[in-house]
Backbone as CSV, one residue per row, in Angstrom:
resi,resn,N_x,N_y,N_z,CA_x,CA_y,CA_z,C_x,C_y,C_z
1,UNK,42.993,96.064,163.193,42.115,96.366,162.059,42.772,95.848,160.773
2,UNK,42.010,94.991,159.767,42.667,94.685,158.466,42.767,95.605,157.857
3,UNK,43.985,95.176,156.801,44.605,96.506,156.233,43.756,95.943,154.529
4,UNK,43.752,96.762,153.915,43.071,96.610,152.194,44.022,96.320,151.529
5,UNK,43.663,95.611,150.246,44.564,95.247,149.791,45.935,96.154,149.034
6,UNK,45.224,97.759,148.972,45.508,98.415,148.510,47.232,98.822,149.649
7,UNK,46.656,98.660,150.676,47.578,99.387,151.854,48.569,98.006,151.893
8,UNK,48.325,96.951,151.868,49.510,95.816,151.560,50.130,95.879,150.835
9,UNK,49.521,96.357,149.850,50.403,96.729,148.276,51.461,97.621,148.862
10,UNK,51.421,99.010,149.119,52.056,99.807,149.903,53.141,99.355,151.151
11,UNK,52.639,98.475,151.520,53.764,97.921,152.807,54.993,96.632,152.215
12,UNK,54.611,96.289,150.769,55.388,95.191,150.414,56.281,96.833,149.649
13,UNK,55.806,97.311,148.799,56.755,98.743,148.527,57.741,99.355,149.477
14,UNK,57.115,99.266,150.263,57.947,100.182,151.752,59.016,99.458,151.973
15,UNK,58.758,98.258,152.511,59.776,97.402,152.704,60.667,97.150,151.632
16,UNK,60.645,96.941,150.287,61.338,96.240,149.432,62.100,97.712,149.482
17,UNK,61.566,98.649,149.950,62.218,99.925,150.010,63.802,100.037,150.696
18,UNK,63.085,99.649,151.780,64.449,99.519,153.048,65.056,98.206,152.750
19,UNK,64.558,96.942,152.145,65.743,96.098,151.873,66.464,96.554,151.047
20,UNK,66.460,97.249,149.906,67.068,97.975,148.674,68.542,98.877,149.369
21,UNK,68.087,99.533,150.104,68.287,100.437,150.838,69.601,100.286,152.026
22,UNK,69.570,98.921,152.369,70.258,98.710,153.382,71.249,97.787,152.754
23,UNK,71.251,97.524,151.380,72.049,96.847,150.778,71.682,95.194,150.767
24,UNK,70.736,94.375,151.042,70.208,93.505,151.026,70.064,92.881,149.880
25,UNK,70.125,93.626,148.825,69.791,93.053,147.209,70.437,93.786,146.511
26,UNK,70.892,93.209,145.397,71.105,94.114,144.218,70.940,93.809,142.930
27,UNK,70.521,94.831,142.281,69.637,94.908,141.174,67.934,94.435,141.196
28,UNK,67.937,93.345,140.931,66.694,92.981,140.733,66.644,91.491,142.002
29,UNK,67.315,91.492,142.831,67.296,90.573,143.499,65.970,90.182,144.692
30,UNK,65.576,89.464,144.810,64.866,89.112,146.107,63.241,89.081,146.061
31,UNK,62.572,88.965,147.015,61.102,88.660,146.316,60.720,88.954,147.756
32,UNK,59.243,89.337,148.303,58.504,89.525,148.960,57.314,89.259,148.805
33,UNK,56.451,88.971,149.722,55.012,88.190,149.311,54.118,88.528,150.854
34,UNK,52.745,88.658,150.717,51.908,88.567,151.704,50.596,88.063,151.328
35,UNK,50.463,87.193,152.097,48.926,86.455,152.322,47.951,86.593,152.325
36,UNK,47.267,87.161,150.748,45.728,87.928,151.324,44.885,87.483,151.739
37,UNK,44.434,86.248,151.683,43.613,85.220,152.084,44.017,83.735,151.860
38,UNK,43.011,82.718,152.589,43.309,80.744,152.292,44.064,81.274,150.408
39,UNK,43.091,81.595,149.443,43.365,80.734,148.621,44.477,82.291,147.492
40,UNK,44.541,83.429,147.919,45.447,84.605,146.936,46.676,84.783,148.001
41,UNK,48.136,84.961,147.245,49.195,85.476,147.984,49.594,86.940,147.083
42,UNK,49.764,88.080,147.584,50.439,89.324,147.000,51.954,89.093,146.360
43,UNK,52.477,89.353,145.376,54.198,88.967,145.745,54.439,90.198,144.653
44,UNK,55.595,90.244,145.071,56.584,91.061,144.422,57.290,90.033,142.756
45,UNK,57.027,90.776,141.162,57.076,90.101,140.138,58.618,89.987,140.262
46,UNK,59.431,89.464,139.107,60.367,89.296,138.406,60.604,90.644,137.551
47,UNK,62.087,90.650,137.646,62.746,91.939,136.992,62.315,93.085,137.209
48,UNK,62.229,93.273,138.442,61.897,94.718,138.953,62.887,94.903,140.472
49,UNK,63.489,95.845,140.495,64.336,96.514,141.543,63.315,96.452,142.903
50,UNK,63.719,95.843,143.988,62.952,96.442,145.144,63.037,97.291,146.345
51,UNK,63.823,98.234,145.152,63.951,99.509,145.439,63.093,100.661,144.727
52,UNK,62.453,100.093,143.754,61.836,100.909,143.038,60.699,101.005,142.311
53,UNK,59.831,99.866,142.935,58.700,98.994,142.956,57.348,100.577,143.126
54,UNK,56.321,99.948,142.253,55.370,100.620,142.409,54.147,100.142,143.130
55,UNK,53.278,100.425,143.662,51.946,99.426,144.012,51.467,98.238,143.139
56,UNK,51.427,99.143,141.738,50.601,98.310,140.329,51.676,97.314,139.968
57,UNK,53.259,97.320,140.297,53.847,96.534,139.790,53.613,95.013,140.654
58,UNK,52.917,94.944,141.769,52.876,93.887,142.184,51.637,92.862,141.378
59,UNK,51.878,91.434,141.836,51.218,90.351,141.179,50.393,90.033,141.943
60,UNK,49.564,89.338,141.905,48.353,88.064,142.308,48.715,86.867,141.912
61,UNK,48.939,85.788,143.396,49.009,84.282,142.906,48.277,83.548,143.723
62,UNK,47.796,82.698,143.139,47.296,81.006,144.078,48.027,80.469,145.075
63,UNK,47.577,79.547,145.341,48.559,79.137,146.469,49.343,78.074,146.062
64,UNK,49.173,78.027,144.375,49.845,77.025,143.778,50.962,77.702,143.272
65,UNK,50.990,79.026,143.303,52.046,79.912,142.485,51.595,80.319,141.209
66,UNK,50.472,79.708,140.712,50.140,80.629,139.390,49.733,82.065,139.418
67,UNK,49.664,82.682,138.154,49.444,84.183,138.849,48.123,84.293,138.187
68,UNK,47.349,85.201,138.850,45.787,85.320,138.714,45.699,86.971,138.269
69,UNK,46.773,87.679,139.033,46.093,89.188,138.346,47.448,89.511,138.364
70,UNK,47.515,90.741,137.693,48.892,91.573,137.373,49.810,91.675,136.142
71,UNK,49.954,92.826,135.130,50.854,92.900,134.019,52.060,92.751,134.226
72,UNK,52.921,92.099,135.059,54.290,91.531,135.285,54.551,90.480,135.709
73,UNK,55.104,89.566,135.106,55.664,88.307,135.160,56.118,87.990,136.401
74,UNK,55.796,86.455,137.105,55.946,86.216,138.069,57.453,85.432,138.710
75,UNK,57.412,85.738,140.065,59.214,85.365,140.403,59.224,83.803,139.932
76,UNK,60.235,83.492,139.883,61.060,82.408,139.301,60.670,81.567,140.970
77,UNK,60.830,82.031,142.108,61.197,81.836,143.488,59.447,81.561,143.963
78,UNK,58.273,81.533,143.503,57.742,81.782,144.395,57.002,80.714,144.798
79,UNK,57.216,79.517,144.453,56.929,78.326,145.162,57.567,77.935,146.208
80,UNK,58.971,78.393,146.564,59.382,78.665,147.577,58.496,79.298,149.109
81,UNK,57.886,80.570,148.510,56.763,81.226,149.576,55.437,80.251,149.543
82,UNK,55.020,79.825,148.724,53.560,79.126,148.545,54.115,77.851,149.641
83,UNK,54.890,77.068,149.582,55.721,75.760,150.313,56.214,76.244,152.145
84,UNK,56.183,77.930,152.004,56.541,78.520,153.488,54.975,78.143,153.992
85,UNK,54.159,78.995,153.340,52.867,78.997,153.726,51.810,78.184,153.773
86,UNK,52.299,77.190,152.876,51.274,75.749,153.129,52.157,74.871,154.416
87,UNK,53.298,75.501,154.917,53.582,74.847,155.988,53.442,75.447,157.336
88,UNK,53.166,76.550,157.075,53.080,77.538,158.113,52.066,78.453,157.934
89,UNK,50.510,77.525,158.541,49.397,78.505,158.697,49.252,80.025,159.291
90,UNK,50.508,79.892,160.598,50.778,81.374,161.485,51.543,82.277,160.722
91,UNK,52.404,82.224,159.242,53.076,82.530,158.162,51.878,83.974,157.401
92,UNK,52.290,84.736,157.592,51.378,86.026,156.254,52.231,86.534,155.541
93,UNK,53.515,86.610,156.147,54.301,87.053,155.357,55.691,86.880,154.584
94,UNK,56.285,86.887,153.828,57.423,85.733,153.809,58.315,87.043,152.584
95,UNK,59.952,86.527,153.115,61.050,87.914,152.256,62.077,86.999,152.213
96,UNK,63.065,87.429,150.929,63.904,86.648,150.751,65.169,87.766,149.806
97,UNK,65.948,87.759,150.595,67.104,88.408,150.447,68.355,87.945,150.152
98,UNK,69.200,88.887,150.049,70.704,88.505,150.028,71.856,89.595,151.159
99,UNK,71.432,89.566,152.213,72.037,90.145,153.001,73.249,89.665,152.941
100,UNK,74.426,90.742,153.114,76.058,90.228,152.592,76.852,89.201,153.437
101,UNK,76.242,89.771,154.623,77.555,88.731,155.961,76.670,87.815,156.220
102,UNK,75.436,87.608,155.863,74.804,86.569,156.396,75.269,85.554,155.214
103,UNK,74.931,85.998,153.969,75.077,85.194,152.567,76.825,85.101,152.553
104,UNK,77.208,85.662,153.324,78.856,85.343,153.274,79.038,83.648,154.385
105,UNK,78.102,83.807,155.480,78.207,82.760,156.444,77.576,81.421,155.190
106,UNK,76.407,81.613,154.669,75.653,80.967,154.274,76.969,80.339,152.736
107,UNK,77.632,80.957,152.411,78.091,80.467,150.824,79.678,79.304,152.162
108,UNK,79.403,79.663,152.783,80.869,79.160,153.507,80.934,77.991,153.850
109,UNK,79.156,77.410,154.420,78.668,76.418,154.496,78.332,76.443,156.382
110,UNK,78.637,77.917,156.824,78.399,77.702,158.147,77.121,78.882,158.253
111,UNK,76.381,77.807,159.113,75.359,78.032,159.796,75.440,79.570,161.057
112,UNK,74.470,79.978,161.576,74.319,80.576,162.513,73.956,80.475,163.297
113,UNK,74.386,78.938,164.580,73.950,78.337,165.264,74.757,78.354,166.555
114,UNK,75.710,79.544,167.068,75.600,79.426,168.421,75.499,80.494,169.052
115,UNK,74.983,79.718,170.456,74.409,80.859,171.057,75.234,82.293,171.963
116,UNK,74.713,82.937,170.773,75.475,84.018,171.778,74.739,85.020,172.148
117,UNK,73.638,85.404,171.158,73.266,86.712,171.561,71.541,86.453,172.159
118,UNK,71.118,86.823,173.551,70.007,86.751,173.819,68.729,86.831,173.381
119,UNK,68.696,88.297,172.865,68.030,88.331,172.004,67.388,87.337,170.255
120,UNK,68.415,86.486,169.723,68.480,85.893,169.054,68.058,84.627,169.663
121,UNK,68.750,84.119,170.695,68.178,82.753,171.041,66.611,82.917,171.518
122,UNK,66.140,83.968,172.090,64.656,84.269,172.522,63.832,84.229,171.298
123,UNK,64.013,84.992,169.666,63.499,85.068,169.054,63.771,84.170,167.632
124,UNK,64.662,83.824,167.243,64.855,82.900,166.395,65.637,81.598,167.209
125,UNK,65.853,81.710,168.027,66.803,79.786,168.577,67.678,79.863,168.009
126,UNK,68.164,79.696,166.781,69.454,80.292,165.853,68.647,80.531,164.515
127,UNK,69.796,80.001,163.395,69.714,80.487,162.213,69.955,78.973,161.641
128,UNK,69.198,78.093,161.095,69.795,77.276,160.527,70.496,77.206,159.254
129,UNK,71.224,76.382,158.076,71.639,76.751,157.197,71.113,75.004,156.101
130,UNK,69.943,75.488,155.482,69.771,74.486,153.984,70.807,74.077,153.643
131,UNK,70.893,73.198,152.413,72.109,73.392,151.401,71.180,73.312,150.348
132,UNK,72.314,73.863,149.862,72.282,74.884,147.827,71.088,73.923,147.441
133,UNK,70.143,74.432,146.486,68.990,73.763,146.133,69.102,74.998,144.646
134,UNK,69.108,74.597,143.750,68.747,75.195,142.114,67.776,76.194,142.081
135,UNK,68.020,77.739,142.153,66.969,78.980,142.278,65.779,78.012,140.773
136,UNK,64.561,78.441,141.309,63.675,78.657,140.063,63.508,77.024,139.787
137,UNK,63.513,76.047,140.722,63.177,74.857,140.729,62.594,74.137,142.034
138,UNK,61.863,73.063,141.689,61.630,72.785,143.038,62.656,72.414,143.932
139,UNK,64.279,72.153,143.302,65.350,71.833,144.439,65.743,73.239,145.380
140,UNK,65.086,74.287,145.002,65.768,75.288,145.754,64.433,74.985,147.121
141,UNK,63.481,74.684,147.534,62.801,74.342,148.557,62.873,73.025,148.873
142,UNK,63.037,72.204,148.518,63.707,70.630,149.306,64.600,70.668,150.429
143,UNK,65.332,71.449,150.390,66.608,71.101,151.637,65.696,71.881,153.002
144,UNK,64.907,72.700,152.277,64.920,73.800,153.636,63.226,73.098,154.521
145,UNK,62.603,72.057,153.670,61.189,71.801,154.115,61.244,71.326,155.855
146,UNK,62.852,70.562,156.383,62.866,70.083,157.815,62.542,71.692,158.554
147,UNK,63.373,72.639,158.155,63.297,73.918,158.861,62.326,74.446,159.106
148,UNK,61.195,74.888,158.095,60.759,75.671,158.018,59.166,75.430,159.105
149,UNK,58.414,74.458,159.506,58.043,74.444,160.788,58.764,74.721,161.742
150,UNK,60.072,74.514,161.839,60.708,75.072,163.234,61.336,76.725,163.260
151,UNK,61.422,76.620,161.973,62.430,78.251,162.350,61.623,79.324,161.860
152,UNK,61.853,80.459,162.325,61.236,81.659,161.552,62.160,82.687,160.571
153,UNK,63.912,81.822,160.265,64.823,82.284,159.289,65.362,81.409,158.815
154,UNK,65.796,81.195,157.451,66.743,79.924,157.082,67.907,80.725,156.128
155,UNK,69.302,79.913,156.266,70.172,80.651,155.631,70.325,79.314,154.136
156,UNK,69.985,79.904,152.901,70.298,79.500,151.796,71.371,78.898,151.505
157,UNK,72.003,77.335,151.483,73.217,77.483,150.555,73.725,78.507,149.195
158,UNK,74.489,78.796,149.414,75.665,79.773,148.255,74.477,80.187,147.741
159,UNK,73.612,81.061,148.590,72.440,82.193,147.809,71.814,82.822,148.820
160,UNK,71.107,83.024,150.177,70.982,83.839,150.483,70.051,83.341,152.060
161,UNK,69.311,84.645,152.191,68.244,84.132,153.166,67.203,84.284,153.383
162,UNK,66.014,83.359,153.687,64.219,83.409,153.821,64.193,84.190,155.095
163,UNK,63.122,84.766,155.561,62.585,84.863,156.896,61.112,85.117,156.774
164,UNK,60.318,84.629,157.766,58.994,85.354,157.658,58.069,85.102,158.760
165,UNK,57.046,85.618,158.683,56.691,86.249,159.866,54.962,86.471,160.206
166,UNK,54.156,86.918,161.285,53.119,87.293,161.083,52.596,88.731,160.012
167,UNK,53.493,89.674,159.842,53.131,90.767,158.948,54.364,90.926,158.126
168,UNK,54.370,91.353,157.054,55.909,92.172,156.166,56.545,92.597,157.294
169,UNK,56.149,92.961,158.325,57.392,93.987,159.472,57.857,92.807,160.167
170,UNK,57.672,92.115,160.461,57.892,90.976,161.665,59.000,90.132,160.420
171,UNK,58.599,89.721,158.852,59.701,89.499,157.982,60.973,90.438,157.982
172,UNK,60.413,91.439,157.664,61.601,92.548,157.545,62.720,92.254,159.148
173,UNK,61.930,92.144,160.088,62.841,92.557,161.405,63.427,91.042,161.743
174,UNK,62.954,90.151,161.557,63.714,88.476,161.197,64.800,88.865,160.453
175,UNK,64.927,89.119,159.134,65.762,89.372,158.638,66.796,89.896,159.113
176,UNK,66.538,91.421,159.462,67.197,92.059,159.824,67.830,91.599,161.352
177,UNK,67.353,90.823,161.790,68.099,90.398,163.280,69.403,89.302,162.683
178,UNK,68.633,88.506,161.702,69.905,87.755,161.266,71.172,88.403,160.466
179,UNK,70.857,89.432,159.495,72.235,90.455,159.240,73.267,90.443,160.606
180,UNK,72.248,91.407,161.264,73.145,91.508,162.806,73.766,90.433,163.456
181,UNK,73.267,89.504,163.756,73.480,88.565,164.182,75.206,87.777,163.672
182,UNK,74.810,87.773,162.335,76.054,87.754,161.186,77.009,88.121,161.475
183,UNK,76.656,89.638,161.260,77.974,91.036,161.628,78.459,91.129,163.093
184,UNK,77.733,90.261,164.017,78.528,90.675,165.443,79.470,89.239,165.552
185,UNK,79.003,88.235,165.007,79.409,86.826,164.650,80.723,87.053,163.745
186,UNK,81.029,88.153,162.845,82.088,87.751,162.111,82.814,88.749,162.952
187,UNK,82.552,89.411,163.525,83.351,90.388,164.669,83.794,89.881,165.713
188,UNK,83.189,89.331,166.488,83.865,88.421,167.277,84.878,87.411,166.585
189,UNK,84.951,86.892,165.539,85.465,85.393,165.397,86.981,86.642,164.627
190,UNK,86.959,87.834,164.159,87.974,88.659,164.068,88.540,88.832,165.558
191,UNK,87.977,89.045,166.314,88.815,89.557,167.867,89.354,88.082,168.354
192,UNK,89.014,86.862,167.557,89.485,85.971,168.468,88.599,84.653,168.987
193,UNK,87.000,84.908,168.731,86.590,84.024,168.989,85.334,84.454,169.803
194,UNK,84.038,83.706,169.736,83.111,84.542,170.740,83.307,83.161,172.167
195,UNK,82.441,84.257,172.634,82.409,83.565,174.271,80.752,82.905,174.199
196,UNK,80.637,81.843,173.556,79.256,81.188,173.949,78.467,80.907,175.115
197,UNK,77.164,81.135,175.256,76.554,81.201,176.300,76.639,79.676,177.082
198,UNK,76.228,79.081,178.334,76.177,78.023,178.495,74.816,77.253,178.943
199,UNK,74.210,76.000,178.520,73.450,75.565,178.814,72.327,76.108,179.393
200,UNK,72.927,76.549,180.703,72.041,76.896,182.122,71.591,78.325,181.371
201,UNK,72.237,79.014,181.087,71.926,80.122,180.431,70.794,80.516,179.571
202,UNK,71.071,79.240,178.379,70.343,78.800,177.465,68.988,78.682,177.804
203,UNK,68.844,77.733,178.233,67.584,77.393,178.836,66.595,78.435,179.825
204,UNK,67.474,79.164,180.357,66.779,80.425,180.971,65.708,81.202,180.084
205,UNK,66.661,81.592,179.035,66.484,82.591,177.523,65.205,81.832,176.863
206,UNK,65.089,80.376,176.546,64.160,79.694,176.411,62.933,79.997,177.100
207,UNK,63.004,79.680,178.080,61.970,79.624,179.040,61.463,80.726,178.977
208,UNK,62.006,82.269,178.939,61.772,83.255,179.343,60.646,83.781,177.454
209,UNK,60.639,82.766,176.756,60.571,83.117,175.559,58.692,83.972,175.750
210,UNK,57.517,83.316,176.553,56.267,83.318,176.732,56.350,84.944,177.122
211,UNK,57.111,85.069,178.166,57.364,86.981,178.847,57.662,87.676,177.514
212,UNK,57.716,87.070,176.466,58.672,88.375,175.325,57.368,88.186,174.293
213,UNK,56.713,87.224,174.286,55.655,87.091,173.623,55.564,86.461,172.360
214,UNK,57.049,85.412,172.524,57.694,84.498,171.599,56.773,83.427,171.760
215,UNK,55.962,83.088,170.499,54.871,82.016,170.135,55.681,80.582,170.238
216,UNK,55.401,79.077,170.535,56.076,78.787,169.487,55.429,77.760,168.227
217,UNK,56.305,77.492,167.374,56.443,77.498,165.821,55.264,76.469,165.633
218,UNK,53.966,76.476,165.741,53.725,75.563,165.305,53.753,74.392,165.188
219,UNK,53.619,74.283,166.721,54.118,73.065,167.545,55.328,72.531,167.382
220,UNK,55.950,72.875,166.533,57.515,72.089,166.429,58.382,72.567,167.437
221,UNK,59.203,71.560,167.294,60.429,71.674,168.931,61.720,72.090,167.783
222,UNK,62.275,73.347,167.992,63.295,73.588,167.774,64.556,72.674,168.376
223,UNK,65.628,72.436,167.619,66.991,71.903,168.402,67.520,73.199,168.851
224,UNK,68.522,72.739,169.973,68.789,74.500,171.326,70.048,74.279,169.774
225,UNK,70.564,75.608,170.451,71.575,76.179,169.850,72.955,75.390,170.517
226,UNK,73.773,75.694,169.670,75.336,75.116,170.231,75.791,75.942,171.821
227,UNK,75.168,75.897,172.486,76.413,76.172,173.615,77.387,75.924,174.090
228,UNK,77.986,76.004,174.847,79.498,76.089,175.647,80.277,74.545,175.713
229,UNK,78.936,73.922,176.869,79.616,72.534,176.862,79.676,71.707,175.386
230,UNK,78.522,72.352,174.311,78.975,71.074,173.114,80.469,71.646,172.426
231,UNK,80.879,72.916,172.655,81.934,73.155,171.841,82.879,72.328,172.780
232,UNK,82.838,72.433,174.225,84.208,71.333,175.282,83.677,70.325,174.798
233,UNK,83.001,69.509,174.440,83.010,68.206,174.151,83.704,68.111,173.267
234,UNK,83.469,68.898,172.048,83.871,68.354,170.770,85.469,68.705,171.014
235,UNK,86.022,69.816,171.761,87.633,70.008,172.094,88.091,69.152,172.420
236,UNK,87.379,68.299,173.404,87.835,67.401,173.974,88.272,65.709,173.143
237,UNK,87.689,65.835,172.001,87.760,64.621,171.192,88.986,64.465,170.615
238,UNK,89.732,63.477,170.939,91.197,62.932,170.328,91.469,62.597,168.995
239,UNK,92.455,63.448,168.340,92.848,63.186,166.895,92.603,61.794,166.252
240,UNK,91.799,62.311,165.000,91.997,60.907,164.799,92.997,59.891,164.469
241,UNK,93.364,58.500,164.826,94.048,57.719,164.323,95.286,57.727,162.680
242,UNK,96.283,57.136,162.499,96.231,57.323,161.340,95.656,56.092,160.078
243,UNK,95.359,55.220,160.751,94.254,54.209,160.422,93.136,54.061,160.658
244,UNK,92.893,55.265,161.755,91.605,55.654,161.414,91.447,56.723,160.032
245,UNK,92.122,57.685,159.629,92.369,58.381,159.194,92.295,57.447,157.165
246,UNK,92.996,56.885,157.850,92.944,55.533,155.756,91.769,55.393,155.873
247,UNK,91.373,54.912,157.006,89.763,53.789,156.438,88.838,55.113,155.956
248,UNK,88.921,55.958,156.333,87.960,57.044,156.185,88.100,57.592,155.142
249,UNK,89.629,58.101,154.656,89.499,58.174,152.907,89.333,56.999,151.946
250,UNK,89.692,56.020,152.203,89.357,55.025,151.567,87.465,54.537,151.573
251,UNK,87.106,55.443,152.962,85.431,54.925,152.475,84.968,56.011,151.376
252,UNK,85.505,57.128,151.458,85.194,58.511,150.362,85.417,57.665,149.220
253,UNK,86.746,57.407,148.683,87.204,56.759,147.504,85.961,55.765,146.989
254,UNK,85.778,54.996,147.449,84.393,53.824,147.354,83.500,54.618,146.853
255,UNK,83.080,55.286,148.119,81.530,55.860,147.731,81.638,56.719,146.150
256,UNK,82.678,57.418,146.010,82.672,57.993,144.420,83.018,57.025,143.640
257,UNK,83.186,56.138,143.435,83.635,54.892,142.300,85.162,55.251,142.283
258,UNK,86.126,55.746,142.766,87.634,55.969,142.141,87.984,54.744,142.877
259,UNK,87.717,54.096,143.694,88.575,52.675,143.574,87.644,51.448,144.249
């Protein structure tokens, strides 16, 4: 049954509730949005806590990002969501956070791309990682446009992470799988290192995606996740040279003009 616009209003509250809540943002950080129809998106304004958001404080925008109804100024970010959703018709809902260990992987420059946890490869494949794009410009959505037909999370260079989904809950729980995902990822690599799944494995988890009721993306073909044998391959690759080693700073040197 469709929900009114009134009760969306209420579910982008709820949620910005529990991202607030779980430490996901702070202060005035992060933005939320849902799809009321082809041509209005709901979003969460600028300079407001979303922790402490009212119904009336939310906006009305186009699908261009202008805003059409609402006494609060609109996010800096939200061509970002309008660019999710003109790419992703199966898209209603779209959240953008700063979860800590994920935005800790994400500022580091590493991705969340191997496979370890089942659940994760069934429902997101991994986590890919953009690079840094200028909040509040069109460079902060450029890096991420290859992703976003394939994935249903992207990790922000040195800022944070998108996810989104068929409803605000299906955003919220994207999200929230990638936190986790994060936190068992920096736990393992503390004990020593994780134990990656392998290929055969992989592909099981794949396959098995239709039984879990994992769509996929909009016809796009995800790339698999790093398993087992690509990490032995890459072990297996011999130091480089120490002339291999010159030519290679010497091509850096070039490419910046220093010699």
């Amino acid at each position: 049954m469709l929900k009114s616009e009134r009760e969306l209003r209420q579910d982008i509250v709820d949620i910005g509730r529990l991202v607030y809540q779980k430490g996901w943002v702070a202060a005035n950080d992060g933005n939320i949005s849902i799809r009321l129809d082809h041509d209005r998106i709901l979003a969460t304004p600028t300079r407001v806590s979303k922790g402490m958001m009212h119904v009336d404080d939310l906006i009305v925008v186009d699908k261009s990002g202008c805003k059409l109804e609402g006494h609060r100024d609109c996010t800096s970010e939200i061509l970002m969501h309008c660019t999710i959703y003109n790419l992703r018709p199966d898209v209603q809902s779209v959240l953008h956070a700063h979860p800590p260990v994920a935005t800790g992987f994400a500022t580091a420059g590493r991705p969340l791309n191997l496979a370890l946890l089942p659940e994760v490869v069934i429902g997101l494949g991994y986590v890919p990682l953009a690079e840094y794009g200028l909040p509040g410009t069109p460079a902060l959505t450029e890096p991420m446009l290859p992703y976003i037909p394939k994935y249903d999370a992207i990790m922000m260079g040195n800022h944070g992470v998108v996810s989104y989904g068929s409803d605000v809950y299906k955003a919220f729980f994207n999200m929230e799988t990638v936190e986790h995902f994060a936190r068992i990822t920096l736990v393992a690599e503390l004990l020593g290192g994780a134990k990656v799944l392998p290929k055969i494995e992989v592909d099981k988890l794949l396959d098995s995606r239709s039984r879990y009721g994992v769509e996929r993306r909009n016809g796009a073909t995800q790339e698999c996740p790093v398993v087992a044998e690509d990490l032995a391959r890459s072990s297996d690759r011999l130091p480089l040279t120490r002339a291999e080693l010159v030519a290679l700073v010497d091509e850096a040197l070039k490419a910046r003009g220093i010699i």
